[in-house]
C-alpha positions as CSV (number, residue, x, y, z in Angstrom):
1,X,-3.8,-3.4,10.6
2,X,-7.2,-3.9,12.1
3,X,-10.4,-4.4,10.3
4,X,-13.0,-1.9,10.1
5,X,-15.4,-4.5,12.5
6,X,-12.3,-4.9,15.0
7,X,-12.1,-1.4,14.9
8,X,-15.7,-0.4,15.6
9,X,-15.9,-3.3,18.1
10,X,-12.4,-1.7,19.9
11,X,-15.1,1.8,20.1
12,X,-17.9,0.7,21.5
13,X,-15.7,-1.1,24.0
14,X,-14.2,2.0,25.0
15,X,-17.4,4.1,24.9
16,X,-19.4,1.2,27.3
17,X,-16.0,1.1,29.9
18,X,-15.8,4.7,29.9
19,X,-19.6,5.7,30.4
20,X,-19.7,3.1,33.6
21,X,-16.5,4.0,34.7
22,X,-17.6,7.4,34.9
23,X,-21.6,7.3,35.3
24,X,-21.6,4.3,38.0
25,X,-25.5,4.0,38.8
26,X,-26.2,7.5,37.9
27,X,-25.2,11.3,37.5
28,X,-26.4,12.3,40.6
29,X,-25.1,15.9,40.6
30,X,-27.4,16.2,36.8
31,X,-30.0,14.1,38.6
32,X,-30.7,16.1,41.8
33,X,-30.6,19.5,40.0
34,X,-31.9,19.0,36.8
35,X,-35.0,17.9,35.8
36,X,-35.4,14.9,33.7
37,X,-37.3,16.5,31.0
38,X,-35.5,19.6,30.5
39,X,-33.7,20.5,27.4
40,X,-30.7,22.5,26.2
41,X,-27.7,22.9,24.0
42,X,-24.3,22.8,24.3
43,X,-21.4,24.1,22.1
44,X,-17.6,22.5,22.1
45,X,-15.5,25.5,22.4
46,X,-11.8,25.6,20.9
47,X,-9.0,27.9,23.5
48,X,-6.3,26.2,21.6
49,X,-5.1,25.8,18.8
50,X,-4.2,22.7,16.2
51,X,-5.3,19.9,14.8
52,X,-9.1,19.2,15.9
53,X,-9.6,15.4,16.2
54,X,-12.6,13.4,17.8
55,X,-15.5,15.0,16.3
56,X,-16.5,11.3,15.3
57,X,-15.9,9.8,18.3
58,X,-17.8,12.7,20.0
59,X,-21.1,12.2,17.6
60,X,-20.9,8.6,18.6
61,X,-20.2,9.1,22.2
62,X,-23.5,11.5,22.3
63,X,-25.3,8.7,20.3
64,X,-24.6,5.6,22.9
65,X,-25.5,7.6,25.8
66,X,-28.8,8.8,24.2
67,X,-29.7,8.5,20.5
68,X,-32.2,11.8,20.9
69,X,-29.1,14.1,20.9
70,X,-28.7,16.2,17.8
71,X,-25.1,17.2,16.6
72,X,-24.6,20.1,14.4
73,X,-21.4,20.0,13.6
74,X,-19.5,23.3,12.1
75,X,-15.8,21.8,11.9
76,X,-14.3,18.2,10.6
77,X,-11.7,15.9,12.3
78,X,-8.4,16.9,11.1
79,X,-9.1,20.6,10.1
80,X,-7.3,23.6,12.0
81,X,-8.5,25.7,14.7
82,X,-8.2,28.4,17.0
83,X,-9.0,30.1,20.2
84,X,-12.8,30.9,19.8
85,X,-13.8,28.7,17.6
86,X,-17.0,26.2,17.8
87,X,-16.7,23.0,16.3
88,X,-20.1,22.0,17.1
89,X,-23.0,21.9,18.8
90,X,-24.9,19.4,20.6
91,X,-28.8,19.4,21.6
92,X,-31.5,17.5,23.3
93,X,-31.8,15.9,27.3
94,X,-29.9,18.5,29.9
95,X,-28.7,15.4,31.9
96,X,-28.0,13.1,28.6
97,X,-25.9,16.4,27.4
98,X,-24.2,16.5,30.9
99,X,-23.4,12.3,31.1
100,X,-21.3,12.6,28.0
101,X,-19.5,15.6,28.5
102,X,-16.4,14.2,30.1
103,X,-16.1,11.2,28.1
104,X,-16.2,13.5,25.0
105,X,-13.6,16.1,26.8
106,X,-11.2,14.0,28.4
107,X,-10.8,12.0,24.5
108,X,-10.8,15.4,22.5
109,X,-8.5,17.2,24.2
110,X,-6.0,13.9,23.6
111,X,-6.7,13.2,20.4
112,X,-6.3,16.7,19.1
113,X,-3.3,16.8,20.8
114,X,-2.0,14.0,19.2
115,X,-3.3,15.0,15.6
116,X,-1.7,18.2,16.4
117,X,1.7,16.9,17.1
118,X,1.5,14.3,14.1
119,X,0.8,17.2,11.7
120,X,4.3,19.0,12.9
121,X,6.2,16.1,11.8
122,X,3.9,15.8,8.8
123,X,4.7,19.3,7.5
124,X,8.3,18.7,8.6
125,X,8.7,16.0,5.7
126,X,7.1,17.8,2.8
127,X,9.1,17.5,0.0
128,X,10.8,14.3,1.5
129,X,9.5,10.1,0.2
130,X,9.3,9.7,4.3
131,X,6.1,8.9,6.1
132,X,5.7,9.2,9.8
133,X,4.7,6.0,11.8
134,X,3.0,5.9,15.5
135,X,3.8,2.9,17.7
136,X,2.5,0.5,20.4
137,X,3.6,3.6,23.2
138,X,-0.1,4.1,23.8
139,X,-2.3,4.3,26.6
140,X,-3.9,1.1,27.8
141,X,-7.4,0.7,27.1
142,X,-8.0,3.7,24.5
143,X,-5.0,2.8,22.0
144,X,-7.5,2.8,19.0
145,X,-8.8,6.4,19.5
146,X,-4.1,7.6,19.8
147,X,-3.6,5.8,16.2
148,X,-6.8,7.4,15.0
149,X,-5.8,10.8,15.8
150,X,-2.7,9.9,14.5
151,X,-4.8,9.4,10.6
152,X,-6.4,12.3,11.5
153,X,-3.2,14.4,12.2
154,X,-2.0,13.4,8.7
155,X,0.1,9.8,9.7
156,X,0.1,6.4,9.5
157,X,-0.3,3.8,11.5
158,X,2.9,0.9,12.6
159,X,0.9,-2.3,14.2
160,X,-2.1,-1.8,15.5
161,X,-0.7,-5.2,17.9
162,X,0.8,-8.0,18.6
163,X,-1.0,-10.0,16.9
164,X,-1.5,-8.2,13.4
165,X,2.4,-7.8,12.8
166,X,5.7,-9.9,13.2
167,X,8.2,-7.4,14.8
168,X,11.6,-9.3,15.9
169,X,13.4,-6.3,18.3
170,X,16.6,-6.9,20.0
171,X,15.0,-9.3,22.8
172,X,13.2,-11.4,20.3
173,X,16.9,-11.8,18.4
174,X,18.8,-12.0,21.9
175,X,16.3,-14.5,23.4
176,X,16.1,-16.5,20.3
177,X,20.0,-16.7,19.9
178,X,20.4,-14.4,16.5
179,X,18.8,-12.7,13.6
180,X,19.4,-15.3,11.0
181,X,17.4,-18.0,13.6
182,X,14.6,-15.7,14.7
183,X,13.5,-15.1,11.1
184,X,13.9,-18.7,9.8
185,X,11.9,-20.0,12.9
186,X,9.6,-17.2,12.5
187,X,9.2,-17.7,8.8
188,X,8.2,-21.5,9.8
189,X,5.5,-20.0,12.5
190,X,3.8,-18.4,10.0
191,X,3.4,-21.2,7.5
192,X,2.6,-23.7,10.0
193,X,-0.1,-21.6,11.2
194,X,-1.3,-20.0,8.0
195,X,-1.1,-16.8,9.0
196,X,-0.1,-13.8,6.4
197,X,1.5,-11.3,8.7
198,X,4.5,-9.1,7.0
199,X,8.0,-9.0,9.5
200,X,9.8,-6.2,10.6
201,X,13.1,-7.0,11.8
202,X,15.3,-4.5,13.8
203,X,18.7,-4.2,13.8
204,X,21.3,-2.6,16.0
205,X,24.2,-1.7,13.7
206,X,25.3,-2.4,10.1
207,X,26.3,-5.6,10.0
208,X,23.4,-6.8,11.5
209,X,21.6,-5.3,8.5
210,X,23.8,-7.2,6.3
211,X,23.1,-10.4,8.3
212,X,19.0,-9.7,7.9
213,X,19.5,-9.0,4.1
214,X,20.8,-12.5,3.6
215,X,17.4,-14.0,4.6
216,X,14.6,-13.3,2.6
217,X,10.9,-12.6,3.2
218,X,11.8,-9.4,5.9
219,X,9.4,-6.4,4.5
220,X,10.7,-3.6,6.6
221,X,13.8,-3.1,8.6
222,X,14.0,-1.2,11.7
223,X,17.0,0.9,11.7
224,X,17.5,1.2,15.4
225,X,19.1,4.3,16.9
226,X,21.4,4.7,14.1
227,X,23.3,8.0,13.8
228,X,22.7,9.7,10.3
229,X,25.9,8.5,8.3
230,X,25.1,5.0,9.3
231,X,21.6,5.8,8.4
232,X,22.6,6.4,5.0
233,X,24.8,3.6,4.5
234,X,22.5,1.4,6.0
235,X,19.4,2.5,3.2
236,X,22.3,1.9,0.7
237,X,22.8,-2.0,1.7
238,X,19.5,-2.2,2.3
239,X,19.3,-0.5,-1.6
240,X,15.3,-1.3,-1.8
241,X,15.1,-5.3,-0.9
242,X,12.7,-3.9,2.1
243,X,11.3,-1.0,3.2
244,X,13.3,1.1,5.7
245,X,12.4,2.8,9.1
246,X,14.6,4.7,11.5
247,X,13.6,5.1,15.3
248,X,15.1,5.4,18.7
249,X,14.5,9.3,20.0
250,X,13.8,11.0,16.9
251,X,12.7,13.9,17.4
252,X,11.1,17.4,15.7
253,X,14.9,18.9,15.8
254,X,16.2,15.6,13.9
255,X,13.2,13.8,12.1
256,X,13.7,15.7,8.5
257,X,17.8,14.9,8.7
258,X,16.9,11.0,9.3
259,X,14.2,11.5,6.3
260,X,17.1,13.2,3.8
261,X,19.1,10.0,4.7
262,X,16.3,8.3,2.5
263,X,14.4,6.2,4.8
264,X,10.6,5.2,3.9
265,X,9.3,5.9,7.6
266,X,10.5,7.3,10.7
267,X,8.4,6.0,14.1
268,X,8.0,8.1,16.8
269,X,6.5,7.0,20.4
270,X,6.5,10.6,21.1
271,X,3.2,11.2,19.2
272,X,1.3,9.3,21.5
273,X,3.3,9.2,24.9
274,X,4.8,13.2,24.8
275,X,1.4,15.5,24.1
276,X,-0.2,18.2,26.3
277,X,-4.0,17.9,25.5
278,X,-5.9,20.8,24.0
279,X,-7.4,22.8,25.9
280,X,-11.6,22.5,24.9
281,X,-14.8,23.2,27.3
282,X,-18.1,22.0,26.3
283,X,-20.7,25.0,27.5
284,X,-23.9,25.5,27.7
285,X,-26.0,27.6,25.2
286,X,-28.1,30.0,27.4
């Protein structure tokens, strides 16, 4: 995974692009009404309910765009809410309190959405040795704040990348002309280049799986689209010489049966590219 310093870096990226994306040369409908010396307070109010996420992103939104801006905050990333309830609230510059509204909004409502839907498949595997996974089925440009919600929701992140995993999926194999070759020649990558990456291979059906267990060095196995009697069979070959994920359309209806099979993870696109966003409003305090 990312470091914490590629991680802060990928936020203040975000935070910059979004705040001239948005603000251009100015907030003229703040800037022709209100003057530039008046003060007020705002409060983010919940008319949902979930998993809140992006409080922190939120405190550090408010700080980029003006570091006067006070936050009181009254409820933490990754605790429940419902309709009515205020999270926090945010004081200082009228027009500094207006410039960041949508920025902190538009990422809220997403990111609670997403912690919200991680935390259903969360609950769903209590009692079960199986972790859920997000993948790389983000949105471009603000794929760090999806995988952080995804924490906050309760789950754990796959790859942030490219380029901080080895994942060899069916074109990789195809393209490369077999399992056996793509892991040998990928193997050989990595010690030419002294890079410590782990590999997840993926395989299509059983004797595939037998094929990647015959090479060593593969930490997880992807256990692509499987139905659940192959599932099990396939964590019984597998029998602990790597970790084991299923994927491929799981879904809330079918994510604890693939768990019971005995897999270590199940991945699910769906928590980042299938949410509706919570429904927040930042209003004033009159």
């Amino acid at each position: 995974m990312i470091s914490e310093k590629q991680f802060n870096k990928e936020i203040d990226i975000i935070i910059a692009n979004a705040i001239r994306e948005d603000v251009g040369d100015g907030d003229h409908s703040s800037l022709a009404c209100i003057s530039e010396d008046a003060r007020g307070s705002a409060k983010l109010l919940v008319k949902d309910e979930g998993i809140i996420a992006g409080i922190d992103f939120a405190r550090q939104v408010f700080e980029y765009v003006d570091p006067g801006l006070v936050l009181d905050i009254k409820i933490k990333d990754g605790s429940p809410v419902k309709y009515g309830d205020v999270c926090f609230y945010v004081s200082g510059l009228s027009q500094s309190i207006l410039k960041s509204e949508r920025l902190v909004l538009n990422a809220m409502q997403r990111m609670s959405a997403i912690a919200t839907k991680t935390n259903e498949y969360v609950k769903l595997l209590e009692g079960t040795n199986t972790k859920i996974l997000d993948t790389r089925k983000t949105t471009p440009g603000i794929r760090v704040l999806e995988k952080w919600a995804v924490k906050i929701g309760g789950g754990e992140n796959h790859r942030f990348a490219l380029y901080d995993m080895v994942m060899l999926k069916d074109n990789h194999i195809d393209f490369c002309g077999g399992i056996t070759k793509a892991i040998e020649k990928t193997k050989r990558y990595l010690e030419n280049n002294h890079l410590d990456l782990k590999i997840i291979v993926e395989a299509r059906n059983l004797a595939e799986i037998e094929e990647i267990l015959r090479t060593e060095g593969v930490y997880r196995i992807l256990i692509d689209n499987f139905n659940y009697e192959d599932t099990r069979k396939a964590v019984e070959l597998i029998n602990g010489k790597s970790l084991t994920e299923s994927s491929g359309g799981i879904t809330l209806e079918t994510a604890r049966k693939y768990a019971e099979c005995g897999v270590d993870y199940i991945s699910s696109g769906a928590l980042t590219h299938s949410v509706y966003n919570m429904d927040l409003s930042l209003k004033a305090v009159k």
